[in-house]
Every structure is written in C-alpha cells, then in structure tokens.
C-alpha positions in Angstrom: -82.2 101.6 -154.2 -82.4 98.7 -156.2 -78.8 99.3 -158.0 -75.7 98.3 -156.8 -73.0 101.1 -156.1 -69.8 101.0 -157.7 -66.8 103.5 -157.4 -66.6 106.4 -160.2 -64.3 106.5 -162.9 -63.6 108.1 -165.8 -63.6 105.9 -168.7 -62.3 108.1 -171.7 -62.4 107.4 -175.3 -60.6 108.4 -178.6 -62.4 109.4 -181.5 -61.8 105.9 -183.2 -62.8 104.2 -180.7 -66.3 106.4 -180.2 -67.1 106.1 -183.4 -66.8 102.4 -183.4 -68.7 101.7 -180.3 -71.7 104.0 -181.1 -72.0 102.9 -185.0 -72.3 99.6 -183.5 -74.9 100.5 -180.8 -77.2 102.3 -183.6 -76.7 99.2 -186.0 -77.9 96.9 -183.0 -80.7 98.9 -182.1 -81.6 99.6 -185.7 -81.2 96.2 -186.9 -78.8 96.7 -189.5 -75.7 96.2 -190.2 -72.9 98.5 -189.3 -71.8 99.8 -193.0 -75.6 100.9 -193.6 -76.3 102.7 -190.7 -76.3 106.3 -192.4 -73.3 108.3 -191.4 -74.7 111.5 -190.6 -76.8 109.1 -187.9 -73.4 108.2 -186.4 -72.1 112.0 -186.3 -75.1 114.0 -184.6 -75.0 110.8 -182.0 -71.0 111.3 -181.7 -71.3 115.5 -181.4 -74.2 115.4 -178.9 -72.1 112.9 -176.6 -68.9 115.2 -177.6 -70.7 118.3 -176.7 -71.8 116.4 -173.3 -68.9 114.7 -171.9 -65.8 117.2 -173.6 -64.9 115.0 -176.0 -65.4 111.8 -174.6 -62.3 113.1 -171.8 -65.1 113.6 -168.9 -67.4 110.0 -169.5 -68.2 108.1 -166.4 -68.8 104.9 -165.7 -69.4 104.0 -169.6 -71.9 106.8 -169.0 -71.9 108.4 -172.4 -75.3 110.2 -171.7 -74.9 111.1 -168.2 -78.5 109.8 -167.6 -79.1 109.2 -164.0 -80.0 106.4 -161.4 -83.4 106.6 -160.0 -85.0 105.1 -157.4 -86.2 101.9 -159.5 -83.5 101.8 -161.7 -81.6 98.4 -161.4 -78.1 97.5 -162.6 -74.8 99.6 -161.2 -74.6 103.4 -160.2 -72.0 105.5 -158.9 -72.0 109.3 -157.5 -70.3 111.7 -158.9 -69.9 116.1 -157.8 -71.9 117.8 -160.1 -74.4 121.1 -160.3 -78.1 121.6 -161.7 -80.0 124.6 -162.5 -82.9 124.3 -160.5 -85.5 126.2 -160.0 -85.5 128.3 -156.3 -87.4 131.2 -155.4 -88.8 131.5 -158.5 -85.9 131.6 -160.8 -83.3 129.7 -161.6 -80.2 129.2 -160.1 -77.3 126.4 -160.1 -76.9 124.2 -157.6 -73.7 122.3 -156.3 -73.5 118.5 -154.9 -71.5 116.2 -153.7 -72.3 112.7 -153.2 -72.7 113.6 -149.6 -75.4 116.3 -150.2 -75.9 120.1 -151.2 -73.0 122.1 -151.6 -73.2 126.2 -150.3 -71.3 126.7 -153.1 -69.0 125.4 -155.8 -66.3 123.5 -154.6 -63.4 125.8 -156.2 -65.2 128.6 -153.9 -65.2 126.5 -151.1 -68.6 125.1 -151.0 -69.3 123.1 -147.8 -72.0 120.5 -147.1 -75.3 122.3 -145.8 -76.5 119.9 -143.9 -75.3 116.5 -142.0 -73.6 114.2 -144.6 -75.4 111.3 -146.3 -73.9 108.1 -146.7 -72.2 107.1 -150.1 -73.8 104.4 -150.7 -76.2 105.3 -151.2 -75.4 109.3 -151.9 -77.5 112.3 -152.8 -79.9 111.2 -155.2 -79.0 114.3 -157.6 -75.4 112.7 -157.8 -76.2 109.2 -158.7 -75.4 108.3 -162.1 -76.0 105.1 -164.0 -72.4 103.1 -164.3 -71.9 100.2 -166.9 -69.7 97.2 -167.4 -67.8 98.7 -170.7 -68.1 101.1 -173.3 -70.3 98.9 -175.1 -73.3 98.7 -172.5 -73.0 102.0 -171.9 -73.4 103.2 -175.0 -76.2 100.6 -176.0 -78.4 102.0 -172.8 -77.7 105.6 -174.7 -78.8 104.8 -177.6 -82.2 102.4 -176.4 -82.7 105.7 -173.8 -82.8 108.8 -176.5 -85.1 105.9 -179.0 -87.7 105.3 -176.4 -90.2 107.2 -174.0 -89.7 110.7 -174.3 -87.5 111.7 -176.6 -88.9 109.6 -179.8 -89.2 113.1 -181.3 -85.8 113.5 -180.6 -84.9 110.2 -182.0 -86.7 111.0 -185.2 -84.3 114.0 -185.9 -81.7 112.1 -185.3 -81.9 109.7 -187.7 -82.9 112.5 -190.1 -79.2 113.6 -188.9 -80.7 117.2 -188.2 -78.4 118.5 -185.8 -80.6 121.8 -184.8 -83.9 119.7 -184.7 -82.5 117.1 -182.6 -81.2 119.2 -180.0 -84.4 121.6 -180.0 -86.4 118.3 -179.1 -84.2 117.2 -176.3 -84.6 120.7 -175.2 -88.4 120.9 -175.0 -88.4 117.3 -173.1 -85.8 118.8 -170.3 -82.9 116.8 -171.8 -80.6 119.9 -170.6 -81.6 123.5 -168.9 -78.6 125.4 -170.8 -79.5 127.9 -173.5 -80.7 126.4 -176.6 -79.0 128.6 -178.6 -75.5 127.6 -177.5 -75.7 124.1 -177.2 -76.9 124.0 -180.4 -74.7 125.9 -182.2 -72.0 123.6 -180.3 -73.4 120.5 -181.4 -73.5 121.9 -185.0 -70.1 122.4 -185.5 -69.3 119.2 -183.6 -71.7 117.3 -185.9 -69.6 118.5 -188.8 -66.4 118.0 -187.6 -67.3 114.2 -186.7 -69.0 113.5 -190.5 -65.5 114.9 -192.1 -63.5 112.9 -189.5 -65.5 109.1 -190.4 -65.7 110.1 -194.2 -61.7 110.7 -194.0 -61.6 113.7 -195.5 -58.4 115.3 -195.3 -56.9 118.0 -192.8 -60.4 118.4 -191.1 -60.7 121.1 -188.5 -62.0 121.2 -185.2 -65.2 122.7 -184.5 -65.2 125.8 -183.7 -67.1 125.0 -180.3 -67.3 128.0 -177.3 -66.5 126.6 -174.4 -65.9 129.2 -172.9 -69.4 130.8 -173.3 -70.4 126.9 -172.2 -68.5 127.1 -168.9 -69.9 130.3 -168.2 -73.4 128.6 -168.6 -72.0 125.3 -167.4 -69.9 125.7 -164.9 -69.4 122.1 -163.9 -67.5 121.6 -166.7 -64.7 123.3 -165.5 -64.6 119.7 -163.2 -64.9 117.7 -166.5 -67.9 116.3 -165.2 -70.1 116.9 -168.4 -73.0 118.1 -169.3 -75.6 116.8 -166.6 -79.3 116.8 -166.1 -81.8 116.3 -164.2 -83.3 112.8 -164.9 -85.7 110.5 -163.6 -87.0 106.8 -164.4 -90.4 107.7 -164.8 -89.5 110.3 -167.8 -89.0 106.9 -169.7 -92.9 106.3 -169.0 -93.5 109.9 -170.3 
C-alpha cells in the first residue's frame, strides 16, 4: 500500500461539536458560507453519520464514514475488527476480521484466525480503514466522498434533505448491505431529532432509533465499530 499505517483510535464527538465540524465541511465543499448552508443539509449528513458510528461514540480515526483504504489510496490508514455480509455459497452471510485475517467466528463466540496471521501493517485488506489528522479532514474526505463518483445521486437527495431518498441511493450503489427498510427508518428519526436539536427547539427527544433490531442485523455494533462496508477506490471511478 501506498498509505501509511497509524494505530486505531476512537475519536468521539458531542453533538455540538458534530454539528460544527460537518456544517463547516458542507459550506467548504459547497462554497458558501456556513449560516446558508440549509439546515436540513446539515441534519440528514449528521443522522446518516449518527446512524453509522452510534452517535459519533464508535468514529475512528476522524473516520466519520467508515470508508475504507484501498490499495491506491494514499494518506494514513489504520485496521480495525469488524464483519461484512458477504456473499458465500450463494447467499449471504457475515463475516468476522481481525486485522490479522478471517475470523471463524465473532470474537465474543470465540472466533479464531483461520489461517496463518498477516502482518499489521499492513493487515487484512477488509480491515483497513482510512484514518485522518483531525475531525476536520475527516469529515471534509466524507463529505468530497458521498459528492463525487458514485453516489452523486445520493448527494442530490441530500441536499434536497430527503432522508428516505438519500439512504435508498446509497443503498442501490452498495453504500451498506443491511435492510433498507431499517436503516432508513433509523436515519429518519435521527434526521429529525438532529434539525430540532440545531434549530433549538426546546425539550427535543431522542429518536426513537431500534438498535436492537440493528444489532441483530449488525452485529458488529455490539463492538462500537459502526456501521461498515465494503469499499473500494475504484467505486470513486464508478
């Protein structure tokens, strides 16, 4: 790889802060200033990285999209446990790694490596994550990674703040493999929460999100690694 390896760490955010970081990463990347960049824009950005990383508690490296390192992808990377649903044998089934390699299981069932450990660096390639410098970079690369390539569909909802649109487009691009359904309805109530909470409106409530029925369909974010997916470099070509 082309990227230089840095330890993982959780870099957590409060809601103030979040909102501050990503209204300023949309108002740079839309060329405006930071009071006119719509607020609904700010929320379904804020829910969809929510919904992702459990409230900002589970972000990596400045990694508010979880978007992965690929093989040409220059800058810092880390590794990271984590699971995909993949498909095997003709279906699809969930798949545990460590930065060392495949897991026969998860690790709270005492999943072992199934074959002879690779070195970190440079890891399992399913495990390497793009890392950043600060919250700032991180969620600038977000932001410039949802606008271009594949997901300009995506983008276009977003800025339309239509919460159900925008997460049916990342969907039919492979930005996540859980049920549509679910994430959506958990990014709807997010999105709603987070335009109460910047318009200050009083006693707002929290969304009524099921993480339980996400675990089940999740289960990697009983580790509080996020939401993950299966990314590559040349989707951005796409």
């Amino acid at each position: 790889m082309k990227a230089v390896y840095t330890d993982p760490i959780k870099t957590p955010l409060t809601f103030e802060q979040a909102e501050h970081v990503m209204r300023w990463a949309l108002s740079t990347h839309l060329g405006k200033s930071e009071r006119d960049v719509p607020d609904e824009v700010v929320a379904l950005a804020l829910a969809k990285t929510a919904l992702e990383t459990g409230r900002w508690t589970a972000i990596w490296n400045d990694n508010w999209g979880n978007i992965k390192a690929g093989d040409r992808y220059e800058g810092m990377f880390t590794c990271i446990v984590l699971n995909e649903v993949l498909r095997r044998g003709g279906k699809d089934v969930v798949v545990w790694f460590a930065p060392e390699g495949e897991l026969s299981a998860a690790p709270s069932k005492g999943g072992k490596l199934i074959a002879p450990p690779i070195p970190v660096p440079a890891g399992h390639p399913q495990t390497r994550m793009r890392a950043f410098a600060n919250e700032f970079d991180g969620a600038d690369s977000y932001v410039e990674f949802v606008a271009n390539g594949r997901y300009k569909a995506a983008w276009t909802a977003l800025l339309r703040g239509e919460p159900v649109q925008y997460v049916h487009e990342l969907r039919l691009k492979g930005y996540f493999t859980a049920d549509e359904a679910t994430y959506a309805k958990g990014v709807e109530a997010l999105f709603r929460e987070m335009l109460s909470r910047i318009r200050k409106l009083p006693d707002v409530p929290e969304a009524d999100v099921d993480w339980t029925l996400l675990r089940a369909q999740l289960p990697h974010l009983d580790f509080d690694w996020g939401i993950y997916r299966d990314e590559r470099d040349a989707d951005l070509a796409g």
